[in-house]
C-alpha positions in Angstrom: 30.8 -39.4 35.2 30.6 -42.3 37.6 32.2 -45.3 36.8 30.9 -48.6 36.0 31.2 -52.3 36.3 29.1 -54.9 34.8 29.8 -59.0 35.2 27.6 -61.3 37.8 26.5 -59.8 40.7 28.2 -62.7 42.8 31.1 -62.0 41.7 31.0 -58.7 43.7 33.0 -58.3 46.8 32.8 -54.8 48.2 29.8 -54.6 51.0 26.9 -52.7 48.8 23.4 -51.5 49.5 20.1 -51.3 47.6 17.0 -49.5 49.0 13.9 -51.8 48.1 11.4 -49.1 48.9 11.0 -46.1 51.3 12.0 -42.4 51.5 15.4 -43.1 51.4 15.6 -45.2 47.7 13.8 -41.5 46.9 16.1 -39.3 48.2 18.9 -41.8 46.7 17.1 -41.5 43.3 16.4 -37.7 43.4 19.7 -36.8 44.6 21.4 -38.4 41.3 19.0 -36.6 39.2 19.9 -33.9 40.3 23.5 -34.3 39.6 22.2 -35.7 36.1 22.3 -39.6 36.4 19.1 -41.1 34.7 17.7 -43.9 37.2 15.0 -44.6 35.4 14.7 -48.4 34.7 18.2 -49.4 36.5 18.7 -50.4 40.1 20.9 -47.7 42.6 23.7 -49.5 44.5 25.5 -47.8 47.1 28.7 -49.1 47.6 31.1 -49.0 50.8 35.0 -48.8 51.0 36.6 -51.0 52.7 37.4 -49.0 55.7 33.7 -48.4 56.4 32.9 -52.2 56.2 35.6 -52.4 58.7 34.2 -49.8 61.3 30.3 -51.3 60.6 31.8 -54.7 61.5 33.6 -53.3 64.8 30.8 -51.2 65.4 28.8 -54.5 65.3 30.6 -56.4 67.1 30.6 -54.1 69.9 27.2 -53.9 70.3 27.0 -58.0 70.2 29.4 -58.2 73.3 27.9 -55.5 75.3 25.1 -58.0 74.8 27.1 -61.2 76.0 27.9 -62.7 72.1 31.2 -63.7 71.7 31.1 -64.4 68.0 29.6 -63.2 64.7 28.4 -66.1 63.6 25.6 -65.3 66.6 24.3 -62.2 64.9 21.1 -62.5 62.5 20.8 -58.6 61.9 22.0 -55.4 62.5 20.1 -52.2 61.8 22.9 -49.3 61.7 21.8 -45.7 61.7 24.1 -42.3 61.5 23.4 -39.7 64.1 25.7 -36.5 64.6 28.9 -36.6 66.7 30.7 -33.4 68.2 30.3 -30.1 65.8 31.4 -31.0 63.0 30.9 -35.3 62.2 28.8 -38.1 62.1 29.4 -41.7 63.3 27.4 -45.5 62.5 25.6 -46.4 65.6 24.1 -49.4 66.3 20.0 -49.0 66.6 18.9 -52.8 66.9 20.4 -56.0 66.7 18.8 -59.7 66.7 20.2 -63.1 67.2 20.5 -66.6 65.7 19.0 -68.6 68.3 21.0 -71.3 70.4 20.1 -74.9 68.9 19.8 -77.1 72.0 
């Protein structure tokens, strides 16, 4: 049985996810049906360990300074998506990133 927290969502420090709409919040949805979790009427949160907000943020970061930012605090957005790697794994790629623009 999962586990379960409840108390103000601000008070929540671990990175966390939440499809709005799409194939994807399906799949999420169907998949924990399927292993008996009712969904109906709640909302599904994914939530990340720690060492997986650590690689998204270096993975991030990467990407900004092959693009010239030095900082994070330059970043706006940053789409992530999975893609296979060698035979047997996966890793977080980098599909688009925006910027905050410069004031002048």
């Amino acid at each position: 049985q999962p586990s379960a927290r409840r108390g103000p969502g601000d008070a929540e420090k671990r990175l966390y996810m939440i499809w709005t709409s799409g194939a994807l919040r399906r799949f999420d949805r169907q998949l924990l049906e399927a292993a008996g979790i009712r969904t109906a009427g709640r909302i599904v949160v994914q939530f990340y360990p720690k060492q997986i907000e650590e690689l998204l943020a270096r993975v991030e970061m990467d990407y900004a300074r092959s693009n010239g930012k030095t900082s994070v605090k330059q970043i706006q957005r940053t789409v992530f998506g999975v893609r296979p790697q060698g035979t047997a794994g996966y890793e977080y790629y980098v599909i688009s990133q925006s910027y905050r623009a410069v004031a002048a």
